[in-house]
C-alpha positions in Angstrom: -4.9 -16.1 -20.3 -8.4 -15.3 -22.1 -9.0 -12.6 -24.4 -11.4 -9.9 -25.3 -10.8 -8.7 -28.9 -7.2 -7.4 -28.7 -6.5 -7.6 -25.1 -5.0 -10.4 -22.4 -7.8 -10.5 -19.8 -5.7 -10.3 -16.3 -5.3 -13.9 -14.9 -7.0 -12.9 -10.8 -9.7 -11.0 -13.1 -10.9 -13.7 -14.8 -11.6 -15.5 -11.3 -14.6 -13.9 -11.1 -17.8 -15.2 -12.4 -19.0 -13.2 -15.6 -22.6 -11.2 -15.6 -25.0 -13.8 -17.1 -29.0 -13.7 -18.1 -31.0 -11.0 -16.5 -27.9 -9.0 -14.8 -25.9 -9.1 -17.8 -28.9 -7.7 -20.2 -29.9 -5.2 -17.3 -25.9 -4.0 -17.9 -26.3 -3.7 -21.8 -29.5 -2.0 -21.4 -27.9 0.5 -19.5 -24.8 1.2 -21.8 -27.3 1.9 -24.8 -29.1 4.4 -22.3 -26.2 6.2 -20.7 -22.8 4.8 -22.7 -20.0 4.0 -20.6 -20.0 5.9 -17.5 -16.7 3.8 -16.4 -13.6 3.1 -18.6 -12.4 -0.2 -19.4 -9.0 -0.4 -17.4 -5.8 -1.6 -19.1 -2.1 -2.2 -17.9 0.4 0.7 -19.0 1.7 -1.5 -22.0 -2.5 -1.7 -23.4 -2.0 -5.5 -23.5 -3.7 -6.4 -20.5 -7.3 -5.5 -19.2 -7.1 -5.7 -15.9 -11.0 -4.2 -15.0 -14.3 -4.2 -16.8 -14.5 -7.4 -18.7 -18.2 -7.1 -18.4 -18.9 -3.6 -19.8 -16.3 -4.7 -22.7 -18.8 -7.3 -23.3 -21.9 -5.3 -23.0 -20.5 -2.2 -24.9 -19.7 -5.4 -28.0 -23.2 -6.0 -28.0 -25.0 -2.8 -27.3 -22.9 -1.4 -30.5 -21.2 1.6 -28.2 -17.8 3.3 -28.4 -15.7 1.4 -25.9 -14.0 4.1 -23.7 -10.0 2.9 -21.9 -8.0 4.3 -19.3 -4.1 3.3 -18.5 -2.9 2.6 -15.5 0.5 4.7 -14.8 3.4 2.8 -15.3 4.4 2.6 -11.3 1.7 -0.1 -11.0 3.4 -3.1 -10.1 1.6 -6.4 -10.3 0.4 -6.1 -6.2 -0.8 -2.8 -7.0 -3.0 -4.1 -10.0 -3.9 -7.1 -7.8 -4.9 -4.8 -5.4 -7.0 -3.0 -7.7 -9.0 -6.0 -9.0 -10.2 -7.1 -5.6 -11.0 -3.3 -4.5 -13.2 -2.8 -7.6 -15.1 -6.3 -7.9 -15.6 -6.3 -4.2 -17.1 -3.5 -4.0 -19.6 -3.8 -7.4 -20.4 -7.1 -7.5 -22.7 -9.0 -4.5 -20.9 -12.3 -3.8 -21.7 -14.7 -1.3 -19.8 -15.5 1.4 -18.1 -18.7 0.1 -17.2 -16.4 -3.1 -15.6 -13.9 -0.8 -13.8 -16.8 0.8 -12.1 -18.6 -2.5 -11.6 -14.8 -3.6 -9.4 -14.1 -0.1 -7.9 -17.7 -1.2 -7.0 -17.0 -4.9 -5.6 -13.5 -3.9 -3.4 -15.0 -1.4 -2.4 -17.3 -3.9 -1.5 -14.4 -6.1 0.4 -12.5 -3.7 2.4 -15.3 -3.0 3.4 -15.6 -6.5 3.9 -12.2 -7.0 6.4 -11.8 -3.9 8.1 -15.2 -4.6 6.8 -16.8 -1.1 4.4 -19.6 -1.3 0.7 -19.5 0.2 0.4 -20.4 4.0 -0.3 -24.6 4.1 -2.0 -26.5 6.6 0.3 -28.8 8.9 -1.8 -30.8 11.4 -3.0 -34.1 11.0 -7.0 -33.6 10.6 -6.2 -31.1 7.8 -7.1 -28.2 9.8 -4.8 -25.0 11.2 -5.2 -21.9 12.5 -5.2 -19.0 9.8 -2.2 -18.1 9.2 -1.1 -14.0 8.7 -1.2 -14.0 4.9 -4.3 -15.6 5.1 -6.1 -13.6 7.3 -4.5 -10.2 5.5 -6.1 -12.1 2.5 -9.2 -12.4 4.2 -10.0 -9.0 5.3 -8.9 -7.5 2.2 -12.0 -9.3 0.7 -14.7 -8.8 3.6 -13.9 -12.9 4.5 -12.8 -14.0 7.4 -9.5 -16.5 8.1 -11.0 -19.4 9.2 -14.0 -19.7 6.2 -10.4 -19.4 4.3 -9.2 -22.1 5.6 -12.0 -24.2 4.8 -11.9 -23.0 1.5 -8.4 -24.1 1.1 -9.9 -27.5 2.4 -12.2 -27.8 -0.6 -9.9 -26.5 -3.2 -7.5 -28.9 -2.0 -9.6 -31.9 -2.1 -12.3 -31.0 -4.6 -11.2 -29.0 -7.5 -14.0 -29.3 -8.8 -16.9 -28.2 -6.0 -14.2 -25.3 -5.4 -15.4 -23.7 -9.1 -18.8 -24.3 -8.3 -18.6 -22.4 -5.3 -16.9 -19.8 -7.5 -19.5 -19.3 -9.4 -21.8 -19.4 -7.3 -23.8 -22.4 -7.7 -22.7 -24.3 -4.3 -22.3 -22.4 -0.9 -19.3 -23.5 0.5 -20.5 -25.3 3.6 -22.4 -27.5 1.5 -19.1 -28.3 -0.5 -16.8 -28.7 2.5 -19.6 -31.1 3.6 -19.4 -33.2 0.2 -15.6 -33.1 -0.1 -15.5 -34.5 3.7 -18.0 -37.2 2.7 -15.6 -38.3 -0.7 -12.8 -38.4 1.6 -14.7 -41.2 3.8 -15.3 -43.1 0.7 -12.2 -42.9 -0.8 -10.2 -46.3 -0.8 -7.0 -46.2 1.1 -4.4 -45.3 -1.8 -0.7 -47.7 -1.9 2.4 -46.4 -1.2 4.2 -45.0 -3.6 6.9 -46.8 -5.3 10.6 -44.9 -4.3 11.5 -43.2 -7.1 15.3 -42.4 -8.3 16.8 -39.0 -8.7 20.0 -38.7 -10.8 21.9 -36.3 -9.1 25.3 -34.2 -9.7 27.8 -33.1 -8.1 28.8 -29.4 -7.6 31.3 -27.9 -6.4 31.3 -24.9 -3.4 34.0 -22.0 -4.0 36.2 -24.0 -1.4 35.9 -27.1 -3.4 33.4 -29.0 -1.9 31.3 -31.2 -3.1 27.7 -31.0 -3.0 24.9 -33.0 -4.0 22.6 -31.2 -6.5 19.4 -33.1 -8.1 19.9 -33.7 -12.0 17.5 -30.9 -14.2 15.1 -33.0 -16.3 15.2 -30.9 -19.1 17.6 -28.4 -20.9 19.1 -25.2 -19.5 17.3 -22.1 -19.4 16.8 -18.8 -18.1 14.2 -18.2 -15.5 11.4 -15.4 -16.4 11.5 -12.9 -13.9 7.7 -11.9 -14.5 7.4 -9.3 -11.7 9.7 -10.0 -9.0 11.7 -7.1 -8.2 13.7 -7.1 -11.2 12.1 -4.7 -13.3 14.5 -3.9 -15.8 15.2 -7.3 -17.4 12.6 -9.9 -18.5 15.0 -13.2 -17.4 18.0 -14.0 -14.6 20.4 -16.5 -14.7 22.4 -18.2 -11.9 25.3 -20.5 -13.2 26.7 -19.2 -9.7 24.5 -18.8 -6.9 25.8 -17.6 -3.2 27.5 -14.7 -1.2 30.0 -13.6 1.4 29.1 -10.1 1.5 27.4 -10.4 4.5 24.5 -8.3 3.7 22.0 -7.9 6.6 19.2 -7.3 4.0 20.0 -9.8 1.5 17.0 -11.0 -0.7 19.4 -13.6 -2.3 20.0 -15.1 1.3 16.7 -15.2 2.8 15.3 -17.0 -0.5 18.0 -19.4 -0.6 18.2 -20.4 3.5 14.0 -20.8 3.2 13.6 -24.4 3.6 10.7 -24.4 1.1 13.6 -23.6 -1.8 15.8 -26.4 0.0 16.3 -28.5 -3.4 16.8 -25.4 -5.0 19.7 -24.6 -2.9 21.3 -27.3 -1.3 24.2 -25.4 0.0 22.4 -23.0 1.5 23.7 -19.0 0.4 27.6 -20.8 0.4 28.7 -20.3 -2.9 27.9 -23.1 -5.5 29.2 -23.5 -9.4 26.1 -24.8 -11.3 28.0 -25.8 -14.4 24.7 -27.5 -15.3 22.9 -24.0 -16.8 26.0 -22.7 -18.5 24.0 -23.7 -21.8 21.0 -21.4 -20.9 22.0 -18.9 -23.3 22.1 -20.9 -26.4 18.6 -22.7 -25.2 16.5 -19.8 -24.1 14.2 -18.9 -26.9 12.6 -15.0 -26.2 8.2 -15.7 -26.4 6.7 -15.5 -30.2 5.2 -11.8 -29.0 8.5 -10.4 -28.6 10.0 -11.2 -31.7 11.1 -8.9 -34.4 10.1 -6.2 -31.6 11.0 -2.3 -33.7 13.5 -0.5 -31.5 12.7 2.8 -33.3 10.5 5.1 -31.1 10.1 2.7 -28.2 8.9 3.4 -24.9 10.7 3.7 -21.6 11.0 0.1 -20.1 9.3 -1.3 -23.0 8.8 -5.2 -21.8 9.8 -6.7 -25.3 12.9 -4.9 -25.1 13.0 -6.0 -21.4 13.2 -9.8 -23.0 16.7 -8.9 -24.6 18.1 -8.5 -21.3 18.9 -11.2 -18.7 20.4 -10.4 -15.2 23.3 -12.5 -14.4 23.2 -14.0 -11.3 20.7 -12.7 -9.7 21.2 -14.7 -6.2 24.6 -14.8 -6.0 28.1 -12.1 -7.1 30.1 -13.5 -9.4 33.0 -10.9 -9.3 33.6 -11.3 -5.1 37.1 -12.1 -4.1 36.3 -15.6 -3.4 35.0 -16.7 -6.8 37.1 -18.7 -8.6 38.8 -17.2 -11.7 37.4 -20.1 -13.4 33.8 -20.0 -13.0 34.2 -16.4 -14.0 35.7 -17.2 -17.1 33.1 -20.1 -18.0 30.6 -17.9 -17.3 31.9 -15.4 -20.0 32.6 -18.0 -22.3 28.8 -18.9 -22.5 27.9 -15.0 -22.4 30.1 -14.8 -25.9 29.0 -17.6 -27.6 25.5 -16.2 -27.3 26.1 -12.5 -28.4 22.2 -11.7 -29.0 21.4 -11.4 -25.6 22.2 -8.2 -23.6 24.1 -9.4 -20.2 23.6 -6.9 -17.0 26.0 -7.6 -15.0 25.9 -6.5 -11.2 28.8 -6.5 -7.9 29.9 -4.9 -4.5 33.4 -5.6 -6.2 33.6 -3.4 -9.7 38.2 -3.5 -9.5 37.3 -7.8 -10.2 35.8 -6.2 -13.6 39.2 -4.5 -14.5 41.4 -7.0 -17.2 38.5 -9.0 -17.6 37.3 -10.5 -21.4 33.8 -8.3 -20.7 31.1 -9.5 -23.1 30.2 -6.1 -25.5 26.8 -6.5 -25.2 26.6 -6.2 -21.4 25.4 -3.6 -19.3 28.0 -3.7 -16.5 27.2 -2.8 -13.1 28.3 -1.8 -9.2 25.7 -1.5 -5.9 26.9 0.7 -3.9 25.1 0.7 -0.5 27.0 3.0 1.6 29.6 5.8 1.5 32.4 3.9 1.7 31.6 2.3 -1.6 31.8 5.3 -3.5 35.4 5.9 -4.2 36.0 2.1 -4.9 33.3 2.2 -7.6 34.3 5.4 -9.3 38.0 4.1 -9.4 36.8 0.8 -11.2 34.5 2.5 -14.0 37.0 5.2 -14.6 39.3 2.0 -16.5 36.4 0.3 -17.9 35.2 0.7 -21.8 34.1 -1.6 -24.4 31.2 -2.7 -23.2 27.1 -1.4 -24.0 26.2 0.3 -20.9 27.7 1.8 -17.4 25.3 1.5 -14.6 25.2 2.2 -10.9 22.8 0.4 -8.9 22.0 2.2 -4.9 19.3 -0.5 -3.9 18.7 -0.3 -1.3 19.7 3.3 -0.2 20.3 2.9 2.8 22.2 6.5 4.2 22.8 9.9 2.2 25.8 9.1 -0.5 27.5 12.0 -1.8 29.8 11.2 -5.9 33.0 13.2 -6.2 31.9 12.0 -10.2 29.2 10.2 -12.0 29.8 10.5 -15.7 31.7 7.2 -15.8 27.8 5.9 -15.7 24.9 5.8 -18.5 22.4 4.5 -16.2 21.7 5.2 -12.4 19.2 3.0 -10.9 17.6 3.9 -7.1 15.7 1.4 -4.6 14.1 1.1 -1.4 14.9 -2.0 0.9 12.1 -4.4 1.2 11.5 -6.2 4.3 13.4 -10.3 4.2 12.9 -13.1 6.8 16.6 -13.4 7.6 18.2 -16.8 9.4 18.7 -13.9 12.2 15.2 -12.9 11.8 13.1 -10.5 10.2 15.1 -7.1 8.5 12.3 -4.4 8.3 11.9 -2.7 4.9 13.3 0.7 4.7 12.5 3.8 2.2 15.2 6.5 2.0 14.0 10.0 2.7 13.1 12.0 -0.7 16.1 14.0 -0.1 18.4 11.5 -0.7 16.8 10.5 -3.7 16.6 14.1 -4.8 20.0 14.7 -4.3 21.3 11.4 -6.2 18.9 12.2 -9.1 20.4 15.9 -9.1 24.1 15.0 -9.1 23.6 12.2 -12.0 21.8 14.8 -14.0 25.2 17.5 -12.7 27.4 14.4 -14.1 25.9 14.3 -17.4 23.8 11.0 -16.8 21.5 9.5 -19.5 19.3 7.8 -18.1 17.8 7.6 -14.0 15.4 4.5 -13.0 13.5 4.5 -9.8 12.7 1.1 -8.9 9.2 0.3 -8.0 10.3 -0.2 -4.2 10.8 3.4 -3.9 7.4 4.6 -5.6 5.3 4.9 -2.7 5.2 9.0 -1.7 2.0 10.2 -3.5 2.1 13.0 -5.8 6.1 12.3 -6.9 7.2 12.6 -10.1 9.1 9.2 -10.4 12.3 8.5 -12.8 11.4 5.7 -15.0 14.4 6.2 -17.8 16.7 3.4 -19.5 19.9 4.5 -21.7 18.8 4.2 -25.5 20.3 1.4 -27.7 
């Protein structure tokens, strides 16, 4: 990322071209005469300026009070995405090729953002029709999906004319033009030599063997930097895979996506990845977190977000089928490395009872329907010794009524978001407020410390959302 004095500049804001010469003066002018009619716009934690990198600059040089506004901490990183390309769009007069690598960028960022990757062209001649992300990219710009696609073209096969028509300086039928000619030119390149992959062998929960390429470089955990998890800064699979049976599994629709094939070479069957057990001795937190004051901190403050790591993120590592022995390997890691805080997460909390439970972990149920209820408040009744309780009801998915909740610190609600299944495409699905009203008053009833709505749920206007983490 850039800066501007104190602040990140937001990665998709810095895509567009800066105010130069003429326009840029005309801007400072204006500032002297009038100040700053419109605030510079920042994410909730102040470290990122997501709007208004110009006026920053022309408030530096005009000598005038910079003015800020915060955007509410319900903004997920779509939201503020969403927000860049409304506000720039609508100030700023780009050309149609701009409009085009904009719509191309912001698909980009979406994709990142959602963990699917941008739409890629199949055919031979390098040309497709627009696919639905990219025409949703598109029209959210004023572009349309097939100057998209030629804009993929050029960014594809000249980098290089791709920034120019960025900025401005090349229309992008004149760069597709030029990158078509290079290709012409360009001698036919030699096959590449094979290259050999050092695999390993894993192991399924049935004892199978599977093939699994060999990591290139040490073990560690994998930031989670805005992809659903939004109360821990890292995940951790040393077990990935499932038997639930969850119709609306995230875990299983990532894992049977052929583009995360090498990723997961057995599919959503459950695999030992003895391989990242040493993730928590190698995973080092980023030099901005450290020596982070927990006195007075705000609720779901991101540097203490980099303390905590969700275990097994794609996978439950307390279902009947797990092996005792990946269970206790797992733990064995978890309390060699006693400095990070482990949450912990299962449809099958009675596994947790007579365990060796790491006391730093924040151990959790997900309870999805009624008949979850008793099981879970059976489990937590015997359990102690560890740093936090927590309930998880993501997705709720009917009305869920506790006989008690003061077994649990922390209650934490979500929505179900829509997943490309092997079966076919679940729907997302947003509880009614009532249920959500009636969890949130029977946690507060049982003495809870802390309620979390995930950012899933946050989509009724005008609601007060829960945004609370237990303390310590």
């Amino acid at each position: 990322m850039t800066r501007l004095g104190p602040y990140e500049v937001h990665p998709f804001a810095d895509r567009f071209p800066l105010l130069e010469g003429g326009e840029f003066e005309e801007l400072v002018a204006d500032v002297k005469r009038n100040g700053l009619r419109e605030p510079i716009v920042l994410t909730n934690d102040k470290a990122t300026l997501v709007d208004g990198r110009n006026r920053y600059r022309a408030c530096d040089v005009a000598g005038v009070d910079l003015v800020y506004e915060t955007l509410p901490a319900r903004y997920t990183e779509i939201m503020i995405l969403d927000l860049i390309v409304s506000e720039n769009v609508k100030r700023r007069h780009l050309n149609p090729g701009q409009l085009s690598m904009l719509a191309l960028d912001y698909e980009t960022a979406i994709a990142a953002a959602t963990h699917r990757g941008p739409s890629r062209e199949k055919s031979a001649d390098r040309r497709s029709t627009p696919s639905r992300s990219t025409d949703k990219a598109a029209k959210a710009v004023g572009a349309s999906g097939r100057t998209v696609q030629r804009a993929k073209a050029v960014q594809r096969d000249a980098p290089d004319l791709a920034d120019k028509v960025r900025s401005g300086k090349l229309a992008l039928d004149a760069a597709a033009k030029q990158a078509k000619a290079r290709r012409r030119t360009e001698p036919e390149k030699p096959p590449k030599a094979a290259t050999i992959s050092t695999t390993i062998t894993l192991l399924t929960h049935t004892n199978e063997s599977v093939a699994y390429r060999q990591p290139k470089g040490k073990a560690t955990f994998n930031e989670t930097k805005g992809d659903g998890i939004s109360w821990a800064a890292w995940s951790w699979n040393p077990v990935t895979g499932c038997l639930h049976g969850c119709d609306y599994c995230y875990a299983r629709a990532i894992s049977n996506d052929e583009k995360f094939s090498l990723a997961f070479p057995a599919k959503f069957t459950p695999l030992f990845h003895h391989e990242r057990l040493d993730a928590p001795a190698n995973t080092v937190i980023p030099r901005k977190h450290h020596g982070h004051p927990l006195l007075d901190c705000t609720p779901g403050c991101p540097s203490c977000a980099y303390r905590r790591v969700f275990v097994c993120s794609m996978a439950d590592l307390y279902g009947r089928w797990v092996p005792d022995e990946w269970i206790n390997q797992v733990h064995t890691s978890m309390l060699t490395s006693p400095w990070w805080e482990y949450l912990l997460l299962t449809k099958f909390p009675a596994r947790y009872v007579g365990l060796d439970l790491p006391p730093n972990a924040w151990v959790g149920t997900s309870v999805d329907e009624q008949k979850r209820v008793r099981i879970a408040e059976d489990a937590f009744r015997q359990i102690d010794g560890v740093k936090h309780k927590w309930l998880s009801l993501e997705p709720l998915r009917e009305p869920l009524e506790f006989t008690d909740l003061s077994m649990f610190d922390w209650v934490v609600i979500g929505a179900q978001t829509e997943t490309r299944q092997p079966t076919g495409v679940v729907p997302a699905f947003a509880p009614p407020i009532e249920w959500v009203a009636r969890i949130i008053s029977q946690a507060r009833e049982a003495g809870v410390r802390a309620i979390h709505t995930k950012p899933n749920l946050r989509s009724q206007p005008g609601v007060q959302w829960l945004d609370e983490y237990p303390e310590g």
